[in-house]
N, C-alpha and C positions, 0 to 999 in steps of 0.2 A: 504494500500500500504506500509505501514509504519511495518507489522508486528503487532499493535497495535488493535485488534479488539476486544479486549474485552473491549478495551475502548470506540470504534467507534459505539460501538453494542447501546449501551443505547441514544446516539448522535443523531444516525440514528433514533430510537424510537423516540427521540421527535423530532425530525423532521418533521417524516411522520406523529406524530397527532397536529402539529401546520400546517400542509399544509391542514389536514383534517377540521380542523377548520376554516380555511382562506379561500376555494379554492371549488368551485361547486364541485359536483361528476363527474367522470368519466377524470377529469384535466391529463394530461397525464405527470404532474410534480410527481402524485404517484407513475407512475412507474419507477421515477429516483428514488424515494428513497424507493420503493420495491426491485427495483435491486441490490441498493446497502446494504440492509438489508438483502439481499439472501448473497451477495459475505461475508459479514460478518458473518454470519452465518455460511457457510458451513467453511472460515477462521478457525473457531471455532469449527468446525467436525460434526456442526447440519446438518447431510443431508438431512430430512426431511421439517427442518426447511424453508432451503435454496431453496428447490425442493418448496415448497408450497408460500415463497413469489417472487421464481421469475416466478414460471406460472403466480400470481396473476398482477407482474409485465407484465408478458405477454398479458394478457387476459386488463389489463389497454390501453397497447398501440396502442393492433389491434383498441380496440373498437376508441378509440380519433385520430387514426392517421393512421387507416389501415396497412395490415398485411405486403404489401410491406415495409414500412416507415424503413429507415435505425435503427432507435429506435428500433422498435418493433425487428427487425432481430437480433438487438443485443441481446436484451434479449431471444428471440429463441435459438441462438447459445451458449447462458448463459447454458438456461435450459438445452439442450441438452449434455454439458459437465458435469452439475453437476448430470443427470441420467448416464450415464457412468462412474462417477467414484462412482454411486451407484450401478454401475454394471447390469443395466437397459440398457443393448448394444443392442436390437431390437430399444425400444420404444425413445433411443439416435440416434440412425442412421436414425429412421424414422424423428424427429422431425430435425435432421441436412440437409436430401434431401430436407426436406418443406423449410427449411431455402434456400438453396444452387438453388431451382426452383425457387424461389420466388426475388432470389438476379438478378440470370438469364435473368427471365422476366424482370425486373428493368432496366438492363441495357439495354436491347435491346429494351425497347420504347424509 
């Protein structure tokens, strides 16, 4: 937020492998800090990089908190903008309706 991500970048690293080591698999605390190793990331122009830990952020928080879960949606709406600005505007738009049904449904129960 600070502008500062090359610093945050390595921060975020041991973060997510001291949560790895504390915390069962599937803890939906790794995709707080998958998410925010993607947003530093692509900070830092990795689109790749950024595209691969926030799906993985993604794929964390359907499984522990299902795919409605305002978490998981964020990082959906994450992913979503970081395929678009990789110029991936199908598989953006589709992954933003899945978002945007899913917000939908949410509120209407």
């Amino acid at each position: 937020a600070q502008g500062r991500a090359h610093e945050a970048l390595p921060l975020i690293e041991r973060g997510l492998r001291l949560r790895r080591a504390s915390l069962p698999p599937g803890n939906p605390r790794f995709g707080t800090s998958l998410t925010l190793l993607g947003q530093a990331r692509l900070a830092l122009g990795d689109v790749p990089g950024a595209i691969a830990d926030t799906t993985a952020a993604l794929q964390v928080r359907e499984q522990a908190l299902g795919a409605a879960h305002p978490q998981t949606s964020q990082a959906r709406a994450q992913l979503a903008a970081i395929q678009a600005r990789a110029g991936a505007w199908a598989l953006a738009r589709t992954i933003a309706e899945r978002t945007l049904a899913l917000a939908t449904t949410n509120a209407n129960t």
